[in-house]
C-alpha positions as a Markdown table, in Angstrom:
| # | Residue | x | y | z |
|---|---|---|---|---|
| 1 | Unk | 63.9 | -24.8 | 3.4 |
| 2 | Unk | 60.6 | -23.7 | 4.8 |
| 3 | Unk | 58.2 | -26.2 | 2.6 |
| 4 | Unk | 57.1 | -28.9 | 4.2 |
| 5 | Unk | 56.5 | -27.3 | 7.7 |
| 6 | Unk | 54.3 | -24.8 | 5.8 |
| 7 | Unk | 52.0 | -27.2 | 3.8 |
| 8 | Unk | 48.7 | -25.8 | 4.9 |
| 9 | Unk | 49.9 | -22.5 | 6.7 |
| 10 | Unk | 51.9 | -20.2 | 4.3 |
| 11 | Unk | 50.3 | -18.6 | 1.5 |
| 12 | Unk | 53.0 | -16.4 | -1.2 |
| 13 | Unk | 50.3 | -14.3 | -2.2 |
| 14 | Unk | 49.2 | -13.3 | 1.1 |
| 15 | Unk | 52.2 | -11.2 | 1.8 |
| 16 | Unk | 52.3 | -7.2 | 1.6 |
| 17 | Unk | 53.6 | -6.3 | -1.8 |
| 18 | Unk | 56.7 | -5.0 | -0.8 |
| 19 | Unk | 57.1 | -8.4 | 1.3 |
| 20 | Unk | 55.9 | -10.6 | -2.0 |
| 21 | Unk | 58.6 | -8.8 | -4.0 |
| 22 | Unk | 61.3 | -9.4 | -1.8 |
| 23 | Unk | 60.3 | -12.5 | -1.4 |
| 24 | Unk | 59.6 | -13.6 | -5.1 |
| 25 | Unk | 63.6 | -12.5 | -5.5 |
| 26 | Unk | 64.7 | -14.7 | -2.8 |
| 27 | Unk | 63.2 | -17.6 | -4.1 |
| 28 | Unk | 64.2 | -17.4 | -7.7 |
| 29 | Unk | 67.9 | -16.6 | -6.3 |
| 30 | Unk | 67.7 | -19.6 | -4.2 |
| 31 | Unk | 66.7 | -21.8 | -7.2 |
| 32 | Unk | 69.5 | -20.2 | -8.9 |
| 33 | Unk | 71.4 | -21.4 | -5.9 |
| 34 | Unk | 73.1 | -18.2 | -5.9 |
| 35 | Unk | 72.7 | -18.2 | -1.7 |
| 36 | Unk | 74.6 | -15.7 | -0.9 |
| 37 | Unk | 72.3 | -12.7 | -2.7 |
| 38 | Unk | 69.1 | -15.1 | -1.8 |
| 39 | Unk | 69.9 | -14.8 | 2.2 |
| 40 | Unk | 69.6 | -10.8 | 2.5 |
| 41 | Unk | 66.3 | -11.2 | 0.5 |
| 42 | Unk | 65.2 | -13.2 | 2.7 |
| 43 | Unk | 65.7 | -10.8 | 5.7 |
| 44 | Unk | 63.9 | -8.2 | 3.6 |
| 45 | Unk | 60.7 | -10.1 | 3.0 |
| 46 | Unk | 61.1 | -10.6 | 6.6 |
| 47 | Unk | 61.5 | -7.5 | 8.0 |
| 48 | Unk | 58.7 | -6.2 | 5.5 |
| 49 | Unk | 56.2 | -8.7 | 6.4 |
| 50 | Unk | 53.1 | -7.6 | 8.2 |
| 51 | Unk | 52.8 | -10.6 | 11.0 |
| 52 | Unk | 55.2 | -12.5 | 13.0 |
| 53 | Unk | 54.3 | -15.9 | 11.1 |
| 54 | Unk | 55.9 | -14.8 | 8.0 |
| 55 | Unk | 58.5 | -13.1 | 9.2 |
| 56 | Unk | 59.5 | -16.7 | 11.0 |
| 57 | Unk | 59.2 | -18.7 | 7.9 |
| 58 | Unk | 61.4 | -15.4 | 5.8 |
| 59 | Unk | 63.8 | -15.5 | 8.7 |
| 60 | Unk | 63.9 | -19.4 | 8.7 |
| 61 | Unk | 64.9 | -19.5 | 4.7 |
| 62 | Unk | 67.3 | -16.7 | 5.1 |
| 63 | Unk | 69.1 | -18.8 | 7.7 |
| 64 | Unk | 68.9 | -21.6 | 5.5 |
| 65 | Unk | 70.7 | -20.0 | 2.4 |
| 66 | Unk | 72.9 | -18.6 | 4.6 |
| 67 | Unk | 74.3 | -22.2 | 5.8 |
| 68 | Unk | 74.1 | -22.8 | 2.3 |
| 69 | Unk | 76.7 | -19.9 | 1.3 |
| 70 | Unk | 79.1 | -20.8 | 4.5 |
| 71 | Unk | 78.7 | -18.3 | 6.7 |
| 72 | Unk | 76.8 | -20.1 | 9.9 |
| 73 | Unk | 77.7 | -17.1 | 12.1 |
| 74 | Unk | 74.4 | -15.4 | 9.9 |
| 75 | Unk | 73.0 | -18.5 | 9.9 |
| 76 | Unk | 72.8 | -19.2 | 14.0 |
| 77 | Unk | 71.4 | -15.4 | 14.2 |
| 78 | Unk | 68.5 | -15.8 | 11.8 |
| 79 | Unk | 67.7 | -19.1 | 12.9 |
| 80 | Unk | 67.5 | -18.1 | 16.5 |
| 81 | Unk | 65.2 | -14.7 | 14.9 |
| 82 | Unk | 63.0 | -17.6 | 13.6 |
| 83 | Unk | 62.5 | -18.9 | 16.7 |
| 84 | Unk | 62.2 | -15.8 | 18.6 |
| 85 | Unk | 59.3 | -15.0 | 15.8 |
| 86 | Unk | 57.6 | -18.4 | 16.9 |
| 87 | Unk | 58.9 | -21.1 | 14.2 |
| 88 | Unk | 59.3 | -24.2 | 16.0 |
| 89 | Unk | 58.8 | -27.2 | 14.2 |
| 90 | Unk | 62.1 | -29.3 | 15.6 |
| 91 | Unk | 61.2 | -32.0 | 13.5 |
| 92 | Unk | 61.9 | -30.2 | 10.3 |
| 93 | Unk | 64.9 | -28.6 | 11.2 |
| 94 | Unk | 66.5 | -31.8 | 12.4 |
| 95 | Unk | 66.2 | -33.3 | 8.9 |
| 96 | Unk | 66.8 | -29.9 | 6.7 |
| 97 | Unk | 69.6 | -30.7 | 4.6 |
| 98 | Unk | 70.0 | -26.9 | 4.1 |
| 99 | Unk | 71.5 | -26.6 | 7.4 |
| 100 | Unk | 73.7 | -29.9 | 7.4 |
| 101 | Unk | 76.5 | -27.5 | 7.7 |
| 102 | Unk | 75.9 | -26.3 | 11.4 |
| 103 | Unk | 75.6 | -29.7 | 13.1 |
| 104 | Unk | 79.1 | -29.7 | 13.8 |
| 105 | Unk | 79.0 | -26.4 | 15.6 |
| 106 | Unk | 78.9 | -25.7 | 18.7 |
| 107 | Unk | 75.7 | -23.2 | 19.0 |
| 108 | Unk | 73.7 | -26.2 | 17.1 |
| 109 | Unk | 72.8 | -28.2 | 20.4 |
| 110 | Unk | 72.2 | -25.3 | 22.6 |
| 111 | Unk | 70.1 | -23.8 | 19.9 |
| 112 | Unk | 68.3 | -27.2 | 19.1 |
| 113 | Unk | 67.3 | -27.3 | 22.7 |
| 114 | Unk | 65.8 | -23.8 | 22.6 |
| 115 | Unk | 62.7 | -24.9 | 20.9 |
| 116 | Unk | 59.8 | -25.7 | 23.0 |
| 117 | Unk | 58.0 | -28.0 | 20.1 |
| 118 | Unk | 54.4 | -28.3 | 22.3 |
| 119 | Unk | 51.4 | -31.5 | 21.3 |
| 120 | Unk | 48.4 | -29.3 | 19.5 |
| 121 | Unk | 46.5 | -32.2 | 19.3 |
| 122 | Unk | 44.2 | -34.6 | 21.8 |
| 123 | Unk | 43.8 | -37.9 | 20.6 |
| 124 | Unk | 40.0 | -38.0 | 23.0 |
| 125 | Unk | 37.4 | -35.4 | 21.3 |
| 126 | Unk | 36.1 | -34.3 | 24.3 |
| 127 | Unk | 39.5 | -32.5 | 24.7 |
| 128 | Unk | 39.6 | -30.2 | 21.7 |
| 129 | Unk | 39.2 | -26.6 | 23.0 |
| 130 | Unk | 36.6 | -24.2 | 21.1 |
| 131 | Unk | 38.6 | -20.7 | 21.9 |
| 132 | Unk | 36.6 | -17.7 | 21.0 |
| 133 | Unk | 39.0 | -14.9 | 22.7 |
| 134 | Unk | 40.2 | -13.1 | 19.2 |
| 135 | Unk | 36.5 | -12.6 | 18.7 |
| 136 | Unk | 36.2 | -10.8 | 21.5 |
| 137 | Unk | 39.0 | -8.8 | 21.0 |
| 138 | Unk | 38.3 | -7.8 | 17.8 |
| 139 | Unk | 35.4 | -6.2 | 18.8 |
| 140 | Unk | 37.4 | -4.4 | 21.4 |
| 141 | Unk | 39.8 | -3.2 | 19.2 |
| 142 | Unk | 36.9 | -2.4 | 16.7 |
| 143 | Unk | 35.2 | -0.1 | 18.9 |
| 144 | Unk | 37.9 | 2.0 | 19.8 |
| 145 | Unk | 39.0 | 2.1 | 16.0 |
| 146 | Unk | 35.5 | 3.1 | 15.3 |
| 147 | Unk | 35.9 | 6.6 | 18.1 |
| 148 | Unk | 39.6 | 7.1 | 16.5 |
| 149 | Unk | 39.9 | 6.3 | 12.8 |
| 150 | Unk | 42.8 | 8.0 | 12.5 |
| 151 | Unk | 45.0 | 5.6 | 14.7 |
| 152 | Unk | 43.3 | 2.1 | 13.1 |
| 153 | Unk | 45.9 | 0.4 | 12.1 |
| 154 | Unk | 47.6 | 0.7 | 15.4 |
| 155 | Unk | 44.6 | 0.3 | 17.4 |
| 156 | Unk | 44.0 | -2.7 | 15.7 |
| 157 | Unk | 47.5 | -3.9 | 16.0 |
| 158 | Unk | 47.7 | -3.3 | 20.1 |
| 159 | Unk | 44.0 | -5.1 | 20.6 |
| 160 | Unk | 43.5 | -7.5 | 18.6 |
| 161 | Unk | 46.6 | -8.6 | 16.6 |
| 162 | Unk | 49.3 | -8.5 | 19.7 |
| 163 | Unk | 47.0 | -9.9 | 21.9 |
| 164 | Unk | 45.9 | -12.7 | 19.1 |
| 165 | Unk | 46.0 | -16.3 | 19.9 |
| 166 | Unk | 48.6 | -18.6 | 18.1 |
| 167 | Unk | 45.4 | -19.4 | 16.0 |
| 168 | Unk | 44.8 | -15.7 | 14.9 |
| 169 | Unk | 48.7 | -15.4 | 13.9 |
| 170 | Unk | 48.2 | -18.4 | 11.8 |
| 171 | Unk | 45.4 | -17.5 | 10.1 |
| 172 | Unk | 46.4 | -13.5 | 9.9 |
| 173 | Unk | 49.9 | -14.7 | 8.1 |
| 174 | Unk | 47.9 | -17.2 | 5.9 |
| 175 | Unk | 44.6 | -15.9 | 4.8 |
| 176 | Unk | 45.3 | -12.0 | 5.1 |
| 177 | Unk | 47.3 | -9.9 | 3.0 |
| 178 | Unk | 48.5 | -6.6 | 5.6 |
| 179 | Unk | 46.5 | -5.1 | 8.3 |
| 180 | Unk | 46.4 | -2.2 | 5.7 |
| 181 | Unk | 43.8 | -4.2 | 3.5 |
| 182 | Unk | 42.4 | -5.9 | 6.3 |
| 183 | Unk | 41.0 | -2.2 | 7.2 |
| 184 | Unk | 40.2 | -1.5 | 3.6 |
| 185 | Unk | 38.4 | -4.4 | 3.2 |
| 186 | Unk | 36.1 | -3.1 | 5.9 |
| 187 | Unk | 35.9 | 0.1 | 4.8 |
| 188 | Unk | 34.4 | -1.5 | 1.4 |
| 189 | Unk | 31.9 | -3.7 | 3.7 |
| 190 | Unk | 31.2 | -1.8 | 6.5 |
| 191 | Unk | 27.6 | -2.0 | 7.1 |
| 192 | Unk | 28.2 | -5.9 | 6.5 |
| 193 | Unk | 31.2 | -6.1 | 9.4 |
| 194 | Unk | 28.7 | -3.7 | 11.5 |
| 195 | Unk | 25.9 | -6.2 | 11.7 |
| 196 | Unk | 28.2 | -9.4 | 12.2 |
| 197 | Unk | 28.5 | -8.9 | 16.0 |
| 198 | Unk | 25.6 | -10.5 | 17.9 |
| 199 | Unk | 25.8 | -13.5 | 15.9 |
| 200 | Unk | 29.9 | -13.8 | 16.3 |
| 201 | Unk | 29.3 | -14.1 | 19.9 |
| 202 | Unk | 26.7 | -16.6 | 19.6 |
| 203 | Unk | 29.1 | -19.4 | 18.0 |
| 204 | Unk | 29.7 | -21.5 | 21.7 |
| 205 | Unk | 26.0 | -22.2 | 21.6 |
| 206 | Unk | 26.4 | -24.9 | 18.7 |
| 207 | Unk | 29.4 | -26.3 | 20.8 |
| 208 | Unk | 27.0 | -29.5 | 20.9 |
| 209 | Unk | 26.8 | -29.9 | 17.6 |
| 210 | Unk | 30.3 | -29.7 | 16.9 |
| 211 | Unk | 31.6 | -31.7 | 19.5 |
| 212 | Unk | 29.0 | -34.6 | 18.1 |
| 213 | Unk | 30.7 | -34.5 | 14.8 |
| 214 | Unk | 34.4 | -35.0 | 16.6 |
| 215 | Unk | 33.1 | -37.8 | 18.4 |
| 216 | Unk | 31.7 | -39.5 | 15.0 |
| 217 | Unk | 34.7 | -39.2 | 14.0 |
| 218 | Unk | 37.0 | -41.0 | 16.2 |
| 219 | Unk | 33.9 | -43.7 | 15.9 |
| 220 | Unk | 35.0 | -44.4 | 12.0 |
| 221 | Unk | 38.5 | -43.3 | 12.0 |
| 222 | Unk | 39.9 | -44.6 | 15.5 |
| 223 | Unk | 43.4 | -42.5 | 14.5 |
| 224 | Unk | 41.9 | -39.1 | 14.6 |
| 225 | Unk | 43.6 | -35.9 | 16.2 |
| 226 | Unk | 41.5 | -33.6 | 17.7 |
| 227 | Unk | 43.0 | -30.0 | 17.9 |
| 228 | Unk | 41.8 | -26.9 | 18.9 |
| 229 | Unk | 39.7 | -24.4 | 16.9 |
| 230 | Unk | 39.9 | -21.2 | 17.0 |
| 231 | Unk | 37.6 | -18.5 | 16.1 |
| 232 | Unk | 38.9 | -15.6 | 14.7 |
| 233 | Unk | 37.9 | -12.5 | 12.5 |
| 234 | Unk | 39.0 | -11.7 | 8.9 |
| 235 | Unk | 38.9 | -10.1 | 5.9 |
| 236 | Unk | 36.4 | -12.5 | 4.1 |
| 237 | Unk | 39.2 | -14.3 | 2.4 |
| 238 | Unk | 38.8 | -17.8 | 4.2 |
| 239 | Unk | 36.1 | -19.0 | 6.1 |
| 240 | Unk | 37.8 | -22.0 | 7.5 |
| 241 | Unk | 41.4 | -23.1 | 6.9 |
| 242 | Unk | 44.3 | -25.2 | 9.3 |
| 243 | Unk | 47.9 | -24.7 | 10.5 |
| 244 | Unk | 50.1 | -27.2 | 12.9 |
| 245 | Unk | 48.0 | -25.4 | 16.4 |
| 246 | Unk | 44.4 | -26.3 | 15.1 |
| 247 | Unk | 41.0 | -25.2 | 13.0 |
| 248 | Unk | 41.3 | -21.8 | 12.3 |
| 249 | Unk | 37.3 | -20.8 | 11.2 |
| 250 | Unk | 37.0 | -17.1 | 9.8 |
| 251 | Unk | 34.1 | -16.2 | 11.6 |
| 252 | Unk | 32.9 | -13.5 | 9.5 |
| 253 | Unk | 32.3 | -16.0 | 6.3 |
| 254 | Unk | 30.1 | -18.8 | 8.6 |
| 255 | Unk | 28.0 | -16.8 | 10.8 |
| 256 | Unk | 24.4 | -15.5 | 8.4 |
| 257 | Unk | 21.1 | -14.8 | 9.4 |
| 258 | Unk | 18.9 | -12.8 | 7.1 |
| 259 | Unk | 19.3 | -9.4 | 9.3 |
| 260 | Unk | 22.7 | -9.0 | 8.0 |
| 261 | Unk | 23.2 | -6.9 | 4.7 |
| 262 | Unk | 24.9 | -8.5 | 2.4 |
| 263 | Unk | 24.4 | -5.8 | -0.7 |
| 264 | Unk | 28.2 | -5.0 | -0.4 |
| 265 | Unk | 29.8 | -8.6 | -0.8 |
| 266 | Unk | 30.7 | -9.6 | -4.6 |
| 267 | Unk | 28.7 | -12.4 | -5.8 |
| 268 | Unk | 30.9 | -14.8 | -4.6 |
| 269 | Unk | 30.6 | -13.5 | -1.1 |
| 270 | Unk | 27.0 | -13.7 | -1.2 |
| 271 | Unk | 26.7 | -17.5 | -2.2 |
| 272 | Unk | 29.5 | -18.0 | 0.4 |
| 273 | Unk | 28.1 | -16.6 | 3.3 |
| 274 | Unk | 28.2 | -19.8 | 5.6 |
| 275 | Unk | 24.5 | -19.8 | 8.0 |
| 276 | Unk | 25.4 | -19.7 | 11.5 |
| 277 | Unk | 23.5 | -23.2 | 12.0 |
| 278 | Unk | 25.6 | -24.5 | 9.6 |
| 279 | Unk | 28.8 | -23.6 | 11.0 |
| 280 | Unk | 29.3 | -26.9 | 12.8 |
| 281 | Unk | 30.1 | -28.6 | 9.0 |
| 282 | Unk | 32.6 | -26.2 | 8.4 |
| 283 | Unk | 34.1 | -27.1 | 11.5 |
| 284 | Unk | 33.6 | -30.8 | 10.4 |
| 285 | Unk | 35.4 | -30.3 | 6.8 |
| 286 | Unk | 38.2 | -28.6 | 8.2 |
| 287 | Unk | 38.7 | -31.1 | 11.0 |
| 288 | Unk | 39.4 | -33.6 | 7.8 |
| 289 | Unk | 41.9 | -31.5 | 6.6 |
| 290 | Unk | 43.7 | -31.2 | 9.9 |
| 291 | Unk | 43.9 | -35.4 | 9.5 |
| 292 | Unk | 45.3 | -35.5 | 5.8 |
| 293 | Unk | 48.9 | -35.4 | 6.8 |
| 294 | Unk | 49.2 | -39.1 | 5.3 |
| 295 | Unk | 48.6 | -38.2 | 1.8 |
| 296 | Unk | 50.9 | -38.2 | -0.8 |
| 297 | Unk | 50.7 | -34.7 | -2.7 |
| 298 | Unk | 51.0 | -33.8 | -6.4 |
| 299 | Unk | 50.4 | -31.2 | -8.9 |
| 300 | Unk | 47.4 | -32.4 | -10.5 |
| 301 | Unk | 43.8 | -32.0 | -10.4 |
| 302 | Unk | 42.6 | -35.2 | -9.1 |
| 303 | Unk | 44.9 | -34.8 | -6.1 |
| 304 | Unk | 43.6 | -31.1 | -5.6 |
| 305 | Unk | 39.7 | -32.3 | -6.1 |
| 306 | Unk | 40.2 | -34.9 | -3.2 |
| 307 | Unk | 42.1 | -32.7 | -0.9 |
| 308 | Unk | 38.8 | -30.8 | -0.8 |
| 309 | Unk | 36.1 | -33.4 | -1.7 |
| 310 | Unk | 37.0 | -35.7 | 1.2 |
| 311 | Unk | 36.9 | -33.2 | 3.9 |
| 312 | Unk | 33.1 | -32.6 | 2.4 |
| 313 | Unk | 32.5 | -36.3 | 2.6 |
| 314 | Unk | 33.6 | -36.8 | 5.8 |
| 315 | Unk | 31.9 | -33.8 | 7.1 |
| 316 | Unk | 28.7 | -35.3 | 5.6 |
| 317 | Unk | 29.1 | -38.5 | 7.5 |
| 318 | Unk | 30.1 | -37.2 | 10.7 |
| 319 | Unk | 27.6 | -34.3 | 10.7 |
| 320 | Unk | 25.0 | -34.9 | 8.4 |
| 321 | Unk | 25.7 | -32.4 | 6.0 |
| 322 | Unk | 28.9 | -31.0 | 3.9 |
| 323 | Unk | 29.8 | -27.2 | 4.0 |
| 324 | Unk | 29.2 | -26.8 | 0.1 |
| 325 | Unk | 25.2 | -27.8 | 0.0 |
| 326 | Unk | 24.8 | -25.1 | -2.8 |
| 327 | Unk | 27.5 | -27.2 | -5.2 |
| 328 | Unk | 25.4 | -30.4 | -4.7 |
| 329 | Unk | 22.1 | -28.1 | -5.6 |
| 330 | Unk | 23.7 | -26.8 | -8.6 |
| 331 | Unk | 25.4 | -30.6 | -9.5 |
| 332 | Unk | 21.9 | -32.0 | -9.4 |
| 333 | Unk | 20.6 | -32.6 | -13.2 |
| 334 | Unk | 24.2 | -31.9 | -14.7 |
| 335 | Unk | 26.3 | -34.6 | -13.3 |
| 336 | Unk | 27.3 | -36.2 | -16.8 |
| 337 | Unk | 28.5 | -32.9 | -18.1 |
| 338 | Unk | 30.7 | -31.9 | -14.8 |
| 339 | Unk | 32.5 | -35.1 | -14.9 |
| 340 | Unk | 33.4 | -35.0 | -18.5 |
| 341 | Unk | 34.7 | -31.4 | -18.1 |
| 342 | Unk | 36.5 | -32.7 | -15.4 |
| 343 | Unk | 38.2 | -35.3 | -17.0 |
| 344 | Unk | 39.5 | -33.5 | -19.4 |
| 345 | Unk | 41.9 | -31.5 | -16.9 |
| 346 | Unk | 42.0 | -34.5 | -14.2 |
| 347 | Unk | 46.0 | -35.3 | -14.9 |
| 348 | Unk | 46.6 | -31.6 | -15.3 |
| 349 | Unk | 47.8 | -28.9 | -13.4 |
| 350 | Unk | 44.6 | -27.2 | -13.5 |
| 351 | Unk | 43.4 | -26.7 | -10.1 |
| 352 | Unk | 42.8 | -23.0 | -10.9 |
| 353 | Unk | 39.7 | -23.7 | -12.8 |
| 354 | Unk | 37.9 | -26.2 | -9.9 |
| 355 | Unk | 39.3 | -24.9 | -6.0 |
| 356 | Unk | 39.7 | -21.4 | -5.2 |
| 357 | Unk | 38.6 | -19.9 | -8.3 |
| 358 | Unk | 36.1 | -17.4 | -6.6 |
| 359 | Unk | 36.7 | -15.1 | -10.0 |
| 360 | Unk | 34.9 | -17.6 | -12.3 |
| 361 | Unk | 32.0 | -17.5 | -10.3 |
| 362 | Unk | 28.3 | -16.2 | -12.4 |
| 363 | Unk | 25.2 | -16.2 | -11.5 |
| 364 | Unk | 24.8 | -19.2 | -13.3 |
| 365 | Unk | 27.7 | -21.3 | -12.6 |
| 366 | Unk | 29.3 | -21.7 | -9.1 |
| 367 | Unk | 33.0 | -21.2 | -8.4 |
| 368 | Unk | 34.4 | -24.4 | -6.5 |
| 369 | Unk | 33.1 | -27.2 | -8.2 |
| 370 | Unk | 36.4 | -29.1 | -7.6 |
| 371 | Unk | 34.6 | -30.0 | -4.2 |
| 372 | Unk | 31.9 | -31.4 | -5.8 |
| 373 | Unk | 34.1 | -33.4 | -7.8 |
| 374 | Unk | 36.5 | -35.0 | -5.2 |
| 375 | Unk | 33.4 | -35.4 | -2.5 |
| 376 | Unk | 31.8 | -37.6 | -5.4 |
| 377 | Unk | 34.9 | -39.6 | -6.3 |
| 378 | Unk | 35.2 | -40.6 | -2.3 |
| 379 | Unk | 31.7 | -41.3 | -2.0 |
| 380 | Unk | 31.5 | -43.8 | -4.8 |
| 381 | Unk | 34.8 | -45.0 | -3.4 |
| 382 | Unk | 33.2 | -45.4 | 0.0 |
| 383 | Unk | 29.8 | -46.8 | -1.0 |
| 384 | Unk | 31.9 | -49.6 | -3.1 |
| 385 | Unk | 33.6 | -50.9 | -0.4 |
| 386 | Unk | 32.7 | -53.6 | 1.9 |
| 387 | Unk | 34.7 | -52.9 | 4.6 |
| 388 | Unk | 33.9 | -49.0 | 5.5 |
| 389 | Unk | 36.2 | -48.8 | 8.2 |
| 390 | Unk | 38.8 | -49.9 | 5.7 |
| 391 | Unk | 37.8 | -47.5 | 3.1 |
| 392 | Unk | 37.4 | -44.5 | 5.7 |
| 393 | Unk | 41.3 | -45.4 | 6.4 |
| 394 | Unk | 42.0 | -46.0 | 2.6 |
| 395 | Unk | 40.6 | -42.2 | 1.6 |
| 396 | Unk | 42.7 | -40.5 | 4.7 |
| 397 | Unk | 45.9 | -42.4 | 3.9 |
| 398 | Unk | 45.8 | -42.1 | -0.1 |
| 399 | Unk | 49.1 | -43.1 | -1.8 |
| 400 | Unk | 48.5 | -43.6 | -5.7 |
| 401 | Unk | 45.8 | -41.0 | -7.1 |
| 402 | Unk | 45.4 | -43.0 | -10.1 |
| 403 | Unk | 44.9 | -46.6 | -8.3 |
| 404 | Unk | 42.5 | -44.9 | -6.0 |
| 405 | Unk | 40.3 | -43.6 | -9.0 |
| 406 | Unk | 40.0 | -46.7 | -10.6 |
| 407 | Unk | 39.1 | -48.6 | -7.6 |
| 408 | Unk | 36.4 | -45.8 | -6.6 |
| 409 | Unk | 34.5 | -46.9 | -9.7 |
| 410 | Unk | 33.8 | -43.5 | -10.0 |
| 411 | Unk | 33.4 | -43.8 | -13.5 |
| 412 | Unk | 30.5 | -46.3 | -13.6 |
| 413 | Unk | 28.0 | -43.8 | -11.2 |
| 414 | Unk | 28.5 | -41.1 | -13.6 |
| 415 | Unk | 27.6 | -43.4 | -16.5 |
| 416 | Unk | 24.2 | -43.8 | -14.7 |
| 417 | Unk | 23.3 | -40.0 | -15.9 |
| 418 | Unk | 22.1 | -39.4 | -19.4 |
């Protein structure tokens, strides 16, 4: 199955409804391991799904239960879909048990060789390309939709989606749901989207900036890969995420100065609206996340808070300042009383409640707070140990959650606060 290759890219709920449902069947008939009725739903969410990403990984699990239910004739022609769609992670299909049945067969080689697996990743920071081209086609594509509103979601299709980088597919299959509510959601913001222009284009002139943090980086973590980033535009559902071809930074959420209107953004859009100068952390934090393939993953809090919280320490050390100032602000004077509510739900499930949980947010208590969290856990771990070059490598390459929290001594700063 599609898992692993998909840890940071797919998202289930950013599928078109139609797709979700289709897809929501699949899965629970696979689990079932009733294969054979899992495959066709598979092709379904595939076919109803919205970008070429998702229809890839759809196509890829159809293919998978299809092997699974003996009939590798179905299996070869949704796996070679996949690929056609742009899945290509050899690595993963060369150890998928799911499709142990087709090595024997004579399509497996030829189909094997097929993929053209390409390096995203420079190991010198001087290498990593800043690619801004989706920007400039979205504004393409949104001034013609602006003369012919009648033919948007084609328009938008033809100039901006088709011609997308494999960035923009990436992020368009991970952070948005369906170019239909990619248009509605600038419908509900347009005087927001209208104003974003002149300061989307001005992103290369803090290439300094951002570069200076990559370089900071290989300097305390000589390991580093250093992919591309790519700019893109997007429905104000992720200002900064990653996938296996590099940084992909939502350049609508990270680009504020105070002459754009912000009156139609939810609260939680308002105190996420990223300053343009600041838009080299966010870079920084998700340049973390892009090196976090070492850790071991589980289901509960404390693994969820570090995800996040490191990515904020890092990007404090290698660029002076996390992407989450205002969680700091808001942490100051109520450290004590965080920690114990975090405590409480640390070996839980319960990362609803700390990442991602932009429907909690009130005026008086910020969404999020999960980063806060894991960014103090690795600083107290970091500021602990006497080798920091040691510790760097120790947060990056995190095995045992629980060992790690004990030896961060996290426990004995927090006792510092009344």
């Amino acid at each position: 199955m599609r898992s692993s290759f998909y840890l940071f890219l797919f998202v289930f709920g950013n599928m078109p409804a139609s797709a979700q449902s289709s897809k929501r069947e699949a899965d629970s008939l696979y689990k079932a391991k009733n294969y054979a009725a899992a495959a066709p739903a598979y092709v379904r969410a595939a076919l109803e799904a919205h970008f070429k990403v998702s229809s890839a990984g759809n196509f890829y699990d159809a293919a998978c239960s299809f092997s699974m239910s003996g009939q590798p004739d179905s299996a070869f022609t949704y796996l070679s879909r996949a690929i056609k769609n742009g899945w290509n992670n050899k690595t993963h299909l060369l150890k998928d048990s799911d499709l142990a049945s087709l090595y024997s067969k004579k399509q497996w080689k030829k189909l094997v060789g097929s993929i053209k697996q390409k390096k995203t990743w420079t190991n010198d920071p001087l290498k990593a390309q800043l690619i801004t081209s989706d920007i400039d086609n979205f504004w393409k594509a949104y001034d013609l939709a602006k003369k012919d509103t009648a033919n948007r979601l084609a328009i938008y299709r033809q100039h901006y989606v088709n011609k997308g980088t494999p960035g923009l597919q990436d992020y368009l299959a991970s952070k948005v749901k369906d170019m239909g509510s990619f248009i509605k959601g600038h419908d509900r913001r347009s005087k927001f989207y209208a104003g974003l222009r002149y300061n989307t284009l001005k992103v290369e002139t803090l290439r300094p900036q951002m570069v200076n943090s990559f370089i900071k980086f290989k300097e305390v973590y000589p390991a580093a890969r250093f992919p591309d980033v790519y700019f893109v535009m997007g429905n104000f559902t992720s200002g900064g995420t990653v996938s296996a071809n590099g940084l992909l930074i939502g350049t609508d959420q990270v680009v504020k100065t105070s002459d754009i209107p912000t009156d139609e953004l939810t609260i939680w859009e308002k105190n996420n609206f990223q300053p343009l100068e600041n838009l080299p952390h966010t870079i920084a934090h998700e340049l973390i996340h892009f090196n976090q393939s070492a850790l071991v993953w589980d289901s509960t809090l404390l693994n969820a808070v570090l995800y996040e919280g490191m990515a904020d320490f890092f990007a404090e050390l290698i660029s002076d300042k996390t992407s989450n100032e205002r969680l700091k602000a808001f942490a100051k004077g109520k450290e004590k009383k965080i920690w114990d509510d975090f405590k409480r739900e640390m070996w839980l499930n319960r990362a609803h409640n700390w990442i991602a949980n932009s429907s909690q947010e009130t005026p008086d208590h910020p969404a999020d707070l999960g980063y806060w969290v894991g960014y103090a856990i690795c600083k107290s771990y970091y500021e602990n140990a006497i080798d920091k070059k040691q510790a760097i490598f120790d947060i990056l390459n995190i095995k045992d959650y629980k060992i790690f929290y004990e030896k961060s001594k996290v426990d004995e700063y927090f006792s510092k606060f009344p």
